[in-house]
C-alpha positions in Angstrom: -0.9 -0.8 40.3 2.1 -2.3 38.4 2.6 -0.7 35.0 2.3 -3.0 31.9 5.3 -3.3 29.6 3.2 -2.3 26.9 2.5 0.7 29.0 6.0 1.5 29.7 6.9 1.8 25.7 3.9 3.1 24.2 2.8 5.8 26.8 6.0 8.0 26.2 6.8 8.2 22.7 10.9 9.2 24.4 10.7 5.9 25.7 9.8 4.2 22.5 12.2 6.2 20.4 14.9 6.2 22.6 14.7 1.5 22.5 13.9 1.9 18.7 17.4 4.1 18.6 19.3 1.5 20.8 18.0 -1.7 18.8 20.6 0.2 16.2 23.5 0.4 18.9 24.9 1.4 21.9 24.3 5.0 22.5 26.0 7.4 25.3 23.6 10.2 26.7 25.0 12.6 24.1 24.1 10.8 21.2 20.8 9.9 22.5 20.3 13.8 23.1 21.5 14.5 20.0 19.8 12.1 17.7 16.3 12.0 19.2 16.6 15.6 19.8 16.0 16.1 23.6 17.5 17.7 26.5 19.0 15.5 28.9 16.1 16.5 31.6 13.5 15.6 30.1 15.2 11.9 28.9 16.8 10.9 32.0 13.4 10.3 33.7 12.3 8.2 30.7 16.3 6.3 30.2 15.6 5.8 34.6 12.2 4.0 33.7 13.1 1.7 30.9 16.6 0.6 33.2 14.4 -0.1 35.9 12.0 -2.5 33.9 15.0 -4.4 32.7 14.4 -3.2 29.0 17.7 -1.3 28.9 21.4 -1.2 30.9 23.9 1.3 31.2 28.0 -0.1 30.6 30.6 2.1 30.4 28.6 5.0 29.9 26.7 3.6 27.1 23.3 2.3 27.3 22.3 -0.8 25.3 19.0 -2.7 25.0 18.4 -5.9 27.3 17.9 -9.0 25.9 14.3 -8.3 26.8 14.3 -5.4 25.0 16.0 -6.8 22.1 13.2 -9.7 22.0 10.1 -6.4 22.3 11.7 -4.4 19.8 12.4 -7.1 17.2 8.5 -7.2 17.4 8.2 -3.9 17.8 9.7 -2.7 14.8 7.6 -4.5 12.2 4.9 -3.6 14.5 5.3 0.1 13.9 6.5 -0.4 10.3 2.7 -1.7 9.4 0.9 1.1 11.3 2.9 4.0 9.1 1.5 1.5 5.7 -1.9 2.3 7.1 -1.8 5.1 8.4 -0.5 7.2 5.9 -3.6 6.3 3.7 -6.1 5.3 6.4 -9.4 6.2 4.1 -8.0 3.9 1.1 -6.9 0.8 2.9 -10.0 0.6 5.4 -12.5 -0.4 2.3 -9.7 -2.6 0.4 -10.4 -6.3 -0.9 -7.0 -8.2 0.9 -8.4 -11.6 -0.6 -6.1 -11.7 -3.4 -3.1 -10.9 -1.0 -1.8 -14.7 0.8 -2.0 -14.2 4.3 1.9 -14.8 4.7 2.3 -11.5 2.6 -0.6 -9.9 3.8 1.5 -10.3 7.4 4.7 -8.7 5.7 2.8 -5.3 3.9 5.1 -3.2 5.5 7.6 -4.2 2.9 5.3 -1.8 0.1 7.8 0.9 2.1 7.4 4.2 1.1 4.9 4.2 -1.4 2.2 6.5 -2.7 -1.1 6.7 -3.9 -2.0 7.4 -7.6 -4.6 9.2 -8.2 -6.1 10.1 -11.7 -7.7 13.8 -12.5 -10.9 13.9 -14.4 -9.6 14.3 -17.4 -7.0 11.1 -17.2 -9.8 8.9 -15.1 -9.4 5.3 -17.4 -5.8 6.2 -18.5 -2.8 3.9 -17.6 -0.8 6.3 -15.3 2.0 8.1 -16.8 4.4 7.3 -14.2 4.0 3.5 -14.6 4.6 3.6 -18.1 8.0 5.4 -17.4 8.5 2.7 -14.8 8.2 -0.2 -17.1 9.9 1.1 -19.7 13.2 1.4 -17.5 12.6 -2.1 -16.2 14.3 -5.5 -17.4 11.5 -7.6 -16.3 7.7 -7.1 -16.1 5.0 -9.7 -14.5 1.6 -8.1 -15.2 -1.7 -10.0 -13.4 -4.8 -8.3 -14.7 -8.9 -9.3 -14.3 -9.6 -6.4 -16.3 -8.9 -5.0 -20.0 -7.1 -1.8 -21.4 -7.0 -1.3 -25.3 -3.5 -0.3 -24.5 -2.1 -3.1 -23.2 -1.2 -5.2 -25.7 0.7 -2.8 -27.6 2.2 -1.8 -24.3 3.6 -4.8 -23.3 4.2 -6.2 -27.5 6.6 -3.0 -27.2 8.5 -3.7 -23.6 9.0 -7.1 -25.2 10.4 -5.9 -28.5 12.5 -3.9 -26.5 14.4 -6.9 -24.7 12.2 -6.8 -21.5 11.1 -10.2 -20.1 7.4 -10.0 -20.1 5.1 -12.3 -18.4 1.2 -12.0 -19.0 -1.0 -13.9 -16.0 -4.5 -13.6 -17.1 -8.0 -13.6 -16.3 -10.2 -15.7 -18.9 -12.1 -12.8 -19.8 -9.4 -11.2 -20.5 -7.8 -13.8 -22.5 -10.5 -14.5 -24.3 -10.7 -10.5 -25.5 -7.1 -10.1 -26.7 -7.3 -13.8 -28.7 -11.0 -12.4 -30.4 -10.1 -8.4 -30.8 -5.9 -8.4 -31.0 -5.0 -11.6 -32.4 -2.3 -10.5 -34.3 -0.4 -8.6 -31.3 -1.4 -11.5 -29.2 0.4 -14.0 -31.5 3.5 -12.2 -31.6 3.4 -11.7 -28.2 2.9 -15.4 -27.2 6.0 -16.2 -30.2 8.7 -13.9 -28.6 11.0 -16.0 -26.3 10.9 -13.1 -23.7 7.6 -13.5 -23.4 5.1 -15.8 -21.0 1.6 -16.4 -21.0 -0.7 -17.7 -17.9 -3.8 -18.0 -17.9 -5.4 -17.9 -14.1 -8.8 -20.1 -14.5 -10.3 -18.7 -11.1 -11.8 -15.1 -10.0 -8.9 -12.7 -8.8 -10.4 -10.2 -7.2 -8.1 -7.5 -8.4 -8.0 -5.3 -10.8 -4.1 -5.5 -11.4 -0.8 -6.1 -10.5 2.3 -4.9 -11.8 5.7 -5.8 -10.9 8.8 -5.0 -12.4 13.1 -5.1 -11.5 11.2 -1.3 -10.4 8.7 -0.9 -8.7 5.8 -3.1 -7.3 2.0 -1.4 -8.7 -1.0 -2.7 -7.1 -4.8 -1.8 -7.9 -6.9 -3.3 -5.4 -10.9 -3.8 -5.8 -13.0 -2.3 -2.8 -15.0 -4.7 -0.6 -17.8 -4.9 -2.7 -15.7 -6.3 -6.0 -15.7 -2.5 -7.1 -12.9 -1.2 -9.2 -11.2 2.1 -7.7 -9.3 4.7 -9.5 -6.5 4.8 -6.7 -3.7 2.5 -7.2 -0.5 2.3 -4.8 3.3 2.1 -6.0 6.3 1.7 -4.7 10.1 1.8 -6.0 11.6 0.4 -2.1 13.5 -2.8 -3.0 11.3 -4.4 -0.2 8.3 -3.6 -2.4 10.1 -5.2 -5.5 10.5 -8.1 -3.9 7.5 -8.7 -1.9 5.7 -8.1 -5.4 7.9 -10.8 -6.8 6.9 -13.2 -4.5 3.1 -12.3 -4.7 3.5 -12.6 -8.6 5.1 -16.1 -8.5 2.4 -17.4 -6.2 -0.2 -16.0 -8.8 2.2 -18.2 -11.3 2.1 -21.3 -9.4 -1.4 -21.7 -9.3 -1.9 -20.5 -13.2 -1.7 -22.5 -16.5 1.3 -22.0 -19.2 0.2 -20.8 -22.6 2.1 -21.4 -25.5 -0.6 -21.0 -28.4 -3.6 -18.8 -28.2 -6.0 -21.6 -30.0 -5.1 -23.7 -26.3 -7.7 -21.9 -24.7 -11.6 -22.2 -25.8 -13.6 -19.1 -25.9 -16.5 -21.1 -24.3 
């Protein structure tokens, strides 16, 4: 029975390395040795496999992907990138609410990088996370999207905006409605400063929050069931930053400008 390509690459992890390594160059068998950390035995069979499936060629002593293999591992790559995302944190993902997340970014999740899960002790269970705090406050820019309230936020983000950050507030009625009736004050001055912008997003979210600086990208997603969840991902990869910028300006599009807190009814 003829062997599948998908076969061929995924049966031998030497075989997948070895094009994932070549898709950066051409390599001669000592670097491939070297870099993938192999002895030449045990890769020759695997280099002899992939040449005769036209995924790779040998010139001048150097062996180079085909432009087959070039068109599988431009695929491949991404591929692999959004297994690791999952992977890593199998047990959170598999009970996440994507709805919030477009599809074309949903497709592109691989860009969150290397980030980790926050996760709360006991004793720190409805506090905002330490580490995001210090994020913010060495960040130029903020977007915060939030369907849920924290006493702490308006004096949290009053206080990046007093100190020059350029603050932007996309908001959940509820939510809108609580810092207008219970912080007016800090909500006024917020609203006033000319770093400062105020949405107001008139639908249901479906997440808890997202936070997006120059930074980092912070998301806390809802479970399935609508649920909040006391694990929150972050990430500090520039592809994080700026897939979070993009999923912040498509919650921006679709949201309403605020420029005086009496615009909004409380019905």
């Amino acid at each position: 029975m003829e062997t599948s390509l998908i076969d061929i690459i995924f049966l031998s992890d030497k075989r997948k390395n070895l094009m994932l390594l070549l898709s950066k160059g051409p390599q001669n068998r000592d670097d491939i040795r070297n870099k993938l950390n192999v002895t030449s035995s045990s890769i020759m069979p695997q280099i002899k496999i992939l040449e005769e499936n036209y995924l790779i060629v040998k010139e001048n002593e150097y062996y180079h992907l085909t432009e087959i293999g070039k068109a599988i591992v431009d695929k491949l790559i991404p591929f692999l990138e959004t297994l690791d995302i999952f992977e890593e944190y199998e047990d959170y993902w598999e009970n996440r609410n994507f709805d919030p997340i477009p599809k074309n970014l949903l497709t592109r999740i691989r860009e969150l990088g290397d980030y980790k899960i926050i996760e709360p002790d006991l004793d720190n269970l409805f506090e905002i996370p330490q580490e995001l705090l210090d994020g913010l406050k060495e960040s130029n820019s903020v977007t915060a999207i939030t369907s849920i309230f924290h006493p702490n936020y308006p004096s949290i983000f009053l206080d990046l905006a007093k100190n020059g950050a350029d603050i932007t507030m996309i908001l959940q009625k509820a939510v809108f409605s609580r810092l207008k009736t219970d912080y007016q004050d800090m909500s006024d001055a917020f609203i006033n400063m000319e770093n400062t912008d105020t949405l107001l997003y008139n639908d249901e979210m479906g997440v808890a929050s997202i936070l997006v600086s120059d930074k980092l990208t912070y998301l806390n997603l809802l479970d399935k069931n609508g649920k909040f969840n006391h694990k929150k991902i972050i990430s500090y990869d520039d592809s994080a930053v700026k897939w979070g910028q993009e999923l912040v300006q498509y919650y921006t599009n679709i949201s309403t400008r605020i420029t005086d807190m009496s615009e909004v009814s409380d019905g």
